[in-house]
N, C-alpha and C positions, 0 to 999 in steps of 0.2 A: 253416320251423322253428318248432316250438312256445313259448310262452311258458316261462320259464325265473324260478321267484322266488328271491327272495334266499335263504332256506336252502338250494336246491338247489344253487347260485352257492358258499354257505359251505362246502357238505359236499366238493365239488370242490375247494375252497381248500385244506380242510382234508385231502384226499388229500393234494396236493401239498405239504404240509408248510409251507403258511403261514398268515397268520391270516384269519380271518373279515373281511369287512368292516362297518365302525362308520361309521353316518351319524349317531347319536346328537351335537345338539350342534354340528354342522356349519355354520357361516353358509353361506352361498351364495355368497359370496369366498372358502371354500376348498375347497368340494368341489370345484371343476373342476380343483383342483391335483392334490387327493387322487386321481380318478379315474386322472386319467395316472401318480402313482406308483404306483398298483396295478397299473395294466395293463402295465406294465414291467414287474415284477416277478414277476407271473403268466407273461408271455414269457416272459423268464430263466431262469423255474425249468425251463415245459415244455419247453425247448431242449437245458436241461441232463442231465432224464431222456431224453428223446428221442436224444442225444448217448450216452449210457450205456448206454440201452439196444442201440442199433444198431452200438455202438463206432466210432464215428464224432464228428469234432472238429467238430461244427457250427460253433464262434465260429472257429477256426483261420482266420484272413486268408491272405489270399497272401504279405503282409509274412510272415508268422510261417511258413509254409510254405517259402518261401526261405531265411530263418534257420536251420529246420532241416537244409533240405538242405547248407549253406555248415557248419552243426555237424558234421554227418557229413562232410564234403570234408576238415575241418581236421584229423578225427583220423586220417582216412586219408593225410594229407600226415606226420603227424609219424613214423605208424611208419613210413614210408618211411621215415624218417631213421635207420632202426634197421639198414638193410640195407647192407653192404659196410663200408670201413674208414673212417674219419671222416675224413679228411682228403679223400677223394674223393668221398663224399660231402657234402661242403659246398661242393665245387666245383660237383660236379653240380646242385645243387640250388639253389645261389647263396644260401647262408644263413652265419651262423659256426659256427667249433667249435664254439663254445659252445651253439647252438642243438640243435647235433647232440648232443652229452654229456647234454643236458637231455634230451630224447627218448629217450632210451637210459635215462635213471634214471628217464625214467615208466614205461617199458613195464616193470625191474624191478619198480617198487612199485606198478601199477595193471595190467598187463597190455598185450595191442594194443588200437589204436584208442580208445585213451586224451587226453585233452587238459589242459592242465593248467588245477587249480583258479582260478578269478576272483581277482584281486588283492581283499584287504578293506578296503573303503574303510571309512569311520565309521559306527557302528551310528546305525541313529532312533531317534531316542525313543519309547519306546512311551506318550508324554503328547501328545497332539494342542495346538498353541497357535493353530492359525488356523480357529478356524468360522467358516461364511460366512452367513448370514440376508440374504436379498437385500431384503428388507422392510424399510420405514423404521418407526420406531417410531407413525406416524401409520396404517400399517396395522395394525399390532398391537393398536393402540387402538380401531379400526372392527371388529375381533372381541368388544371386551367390552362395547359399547354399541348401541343401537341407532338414533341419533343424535346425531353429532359435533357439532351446530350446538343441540342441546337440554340446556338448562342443567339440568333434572331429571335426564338420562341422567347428563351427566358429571360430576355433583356427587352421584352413588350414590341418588339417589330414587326411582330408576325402578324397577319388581318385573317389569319384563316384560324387561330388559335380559339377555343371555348372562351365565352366571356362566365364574369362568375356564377351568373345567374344557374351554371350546371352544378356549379358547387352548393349553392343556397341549397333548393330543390335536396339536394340529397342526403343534405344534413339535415332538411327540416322532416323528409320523410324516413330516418334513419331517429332522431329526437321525438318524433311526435309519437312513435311506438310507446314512450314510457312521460312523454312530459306532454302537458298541454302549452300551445305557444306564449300565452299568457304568464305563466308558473314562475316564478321566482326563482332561479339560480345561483348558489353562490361560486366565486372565480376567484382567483389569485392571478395578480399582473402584475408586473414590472413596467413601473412609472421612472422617468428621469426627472428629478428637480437639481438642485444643486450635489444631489448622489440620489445612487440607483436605491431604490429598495422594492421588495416586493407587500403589496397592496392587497386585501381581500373585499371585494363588494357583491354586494347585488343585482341582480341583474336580470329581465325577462327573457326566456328562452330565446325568443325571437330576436331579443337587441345581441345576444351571445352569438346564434348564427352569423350576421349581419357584420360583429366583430372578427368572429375566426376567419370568416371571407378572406375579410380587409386582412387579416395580418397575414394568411397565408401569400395575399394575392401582393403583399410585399416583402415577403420575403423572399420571393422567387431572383430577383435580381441580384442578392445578396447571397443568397445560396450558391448559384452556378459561378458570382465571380470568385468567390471562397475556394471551392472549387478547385476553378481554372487556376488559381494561383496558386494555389498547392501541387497541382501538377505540375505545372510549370518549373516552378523552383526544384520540387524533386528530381526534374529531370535533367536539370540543371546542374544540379549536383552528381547524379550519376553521370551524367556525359556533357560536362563542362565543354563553350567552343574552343578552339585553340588559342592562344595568348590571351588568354581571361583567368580569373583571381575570383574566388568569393570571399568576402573581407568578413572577416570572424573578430574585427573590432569591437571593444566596449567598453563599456566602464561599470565602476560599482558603486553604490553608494552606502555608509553605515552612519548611521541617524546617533546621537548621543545627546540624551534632556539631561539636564542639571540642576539639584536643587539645593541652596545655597542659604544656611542661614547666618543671617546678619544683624548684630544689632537686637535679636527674637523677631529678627522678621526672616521669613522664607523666600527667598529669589529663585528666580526662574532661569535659564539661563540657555538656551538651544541649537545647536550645534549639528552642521553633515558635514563629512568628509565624504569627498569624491577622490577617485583615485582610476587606475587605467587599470589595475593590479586585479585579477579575478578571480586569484585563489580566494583571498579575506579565511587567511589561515591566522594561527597564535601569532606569527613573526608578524603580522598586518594589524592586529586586533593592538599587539607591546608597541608598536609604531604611534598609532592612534592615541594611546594613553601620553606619549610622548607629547605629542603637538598638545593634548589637552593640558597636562600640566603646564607647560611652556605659558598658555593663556592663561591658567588659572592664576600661577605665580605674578603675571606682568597684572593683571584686573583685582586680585582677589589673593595678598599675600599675606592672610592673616588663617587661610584656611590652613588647617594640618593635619585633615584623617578623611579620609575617603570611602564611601560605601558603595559598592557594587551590586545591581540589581540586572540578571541579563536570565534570558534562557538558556536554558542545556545543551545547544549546539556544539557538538561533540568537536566542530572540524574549529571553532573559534575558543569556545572558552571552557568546557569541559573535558580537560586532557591535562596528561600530565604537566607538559610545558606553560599551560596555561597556569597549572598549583604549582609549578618551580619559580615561573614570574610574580606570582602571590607572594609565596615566601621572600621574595629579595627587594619587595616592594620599597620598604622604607629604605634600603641602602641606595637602590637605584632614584626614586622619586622624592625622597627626605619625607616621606607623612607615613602612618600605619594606615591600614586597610583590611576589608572586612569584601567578602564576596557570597552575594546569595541568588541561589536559582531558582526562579519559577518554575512551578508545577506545568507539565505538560498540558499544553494549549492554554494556558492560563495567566500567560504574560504582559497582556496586551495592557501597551503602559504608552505614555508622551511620544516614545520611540517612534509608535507602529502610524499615528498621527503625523510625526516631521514625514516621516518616510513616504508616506501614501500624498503626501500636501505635493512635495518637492517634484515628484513622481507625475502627479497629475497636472501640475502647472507647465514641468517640461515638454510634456508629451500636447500639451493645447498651442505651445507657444511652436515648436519644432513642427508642427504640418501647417501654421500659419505660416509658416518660412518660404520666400521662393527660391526655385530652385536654387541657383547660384549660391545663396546662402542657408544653403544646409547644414545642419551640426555632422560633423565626422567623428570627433575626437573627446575624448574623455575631457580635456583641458579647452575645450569649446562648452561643454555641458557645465563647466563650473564656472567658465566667464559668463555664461547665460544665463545660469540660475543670481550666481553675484550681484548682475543688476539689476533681474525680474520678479528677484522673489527676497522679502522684504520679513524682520525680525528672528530670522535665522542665520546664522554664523556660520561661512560655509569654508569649507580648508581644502586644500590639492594636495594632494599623496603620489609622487611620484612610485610607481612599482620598483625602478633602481633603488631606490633608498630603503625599503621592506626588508 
């Protein structure tokens, strides 16, 4: 057989009513995909005229084959049911009246060898919510670079790199196997507004490709430096330079809400303690109680019984020392008390709110910082919050005094 080039190849495609083939743009990880779904597909099609033309069911299994035949048995079974007086027949046939009566009002309103219509289960949705990409986003990324491991490529320097238009292409001919570009898709994204949450909509195939491009094709800078600085620091750690120090400095914060009634009104009343100290053992946890009562007595000296509301955290307030501090509560604090734990994972109360507020306004205000005025120190992070973060009551816990 003679040499065969690609327009002769296309013009043949193009009989069969499909598309030309595009090598344009193709890394070398995805044509060998591509070739297989062409060649499929080319099957398929000449199977189908083939089939057409010859009137003949070339995909027909023998599964389906037998199906049919048991279709035609079924209708033939019921107009039997049509012959002689019902009640003999359903003896003879060993079915109910009722099956008989039924057979009898199809054959008036359908004719013989009638069967009745399929029961209507729930219509699909004509929006697709599960596409499958069997590809990790690390291959996706091996299309738009020309190396993973080169900091030119993944940081966009590079002029010889894929642009995305190789990725489109491969998604589209990798998605157009089961969706048409049109079709409806549903997704789930992560949106940032004032917090992250994740989002579900809809979306056409084609605006999906067009998007996974765009996020792969930013992700790429954010990946390698991730990375590199993981490396980096690892190895930094294992083979530290000579008179250098990795500073294992921090601090810790425990959040404490307070609710206060007065008068029959309920007060509010919101409280962190920062401290340098990083165990936040029971000896840290009976300190805290300290500074609190201290406040509550000089603001609020009318209160005299305290209710405790914390999680199970074994290393703070679930342990003995934590129920020896229980018990001597009144002798040590002058008020009685009462302590209750939340159900695992079930706690989430004013606490988990001060904590994530204080958390997230330090960490915006600390990379606005220049250099020179860096936070270092636990006792920086409480002068910081002190004057930047507003109806919360904030305390310092030296670790000596623990």
């Amino acid at each position: 057989m003679g040499n065969v080039s690609l327009s002769q190849t296309n013009a043949a495609l193009n009989d069969l009513g499909l598309t030309p083939i595009k090598l344009h743009n193709l890394s070398s990880h995805s044509k060998e995909s591509y070739y297989k779904r062409k060649i499929e597909k080319v099957t398929k099609e000449v199977k189908k005229k083939i089939s057409k033309a010859l009137d003949y069911d070339i995909e027909m299994s023998e599964d389906e084959k037998e199906d049919k035949r048991n279709f035609i048995k079924k209708a033939e079974d019921f107009d039997k049911l049509n012959l002689g007086a019902r009640k003999k027949v359903a003896t003879e046939f060993q079915v109910t009246k009722y099956m008989v009566q039924q057979a009898r009002k199809l054959k008036r309103e359908k004719g013989i060898l009638a069967i009745p219509d399929p029961k209507k289960g729930n219509t699909l949705s004509e929006t697709h919510n599960a596409v499958r990409i069997d590809e990790s986003y690390k291959d996706l990324i091996k299309m738009l670079v020309c190396n993973v491991e080169n900091g030119e490529c993944m940081l966009s320097h590079c002029d010889n790199c894929p642009s995305d238009d190789a990725l489109i292409e491969y998604l589209t001919a990798k998605l157009s196997e089961d969706y048409n570009l049109e079709e409806e898709i549903i997704i789930s994204q992560w949106f940032n507004t004032d917090r992250t949450e994740m989002v579900k909509q809809s979306i056409s195939t084609e605006g999906f490709i067009s998007l996974l491009s765009k996020s792969v094709e930013n992700l790429i800078p954010h990946s390698y430096i991730t990375k590199s600085q993981s490396k980096i620091f690892k190895k930094l750690k294992e083979d530290p330079p000579l008179n250098t120090a990795i500073n294992k400095g921090g601090c810790t914060i425990l959040p404490v809400g307070l609710y206060l009634k007065k008068d029959d009104k309920v007060l509010t009343s919101n409280h962190c303690f920062i401290s340098d100290d990083l165990q936040h053992d029971t000896c840290f946890v009976n300190y805290v109680k300290k500074r609190n009562f201290k406040w509550l007595k000089e603001n609020h000296p009318e209160i005299n019984q305290v209710h405790y509301f914390t999680d199970g955290c074994a290393g703070q307030y679930k342990n003995r020392n934590s129920f020896k501090n229980l018990t001597n509560h009144h002798k040590d604090f002058g008020m009685k008390a009462e302590h209750s734990f939340f159900a695992t994972s079930h706690g989430k109360s004013i606490c988990d709110g001060l904590g994530g507020t204080v958390k997230r306004i330090f960490r915006k205000g600390s990379l606005q910082l220049s250099d020179e005025n860096q936070i270092k120190t636990a006792t920086q992070v409480y002068d910081f919050c002190k004057v930047n973060i507003e109806k919360i009551n904030f305390h310092f816990i030296d670790k000596k005094k623990c």
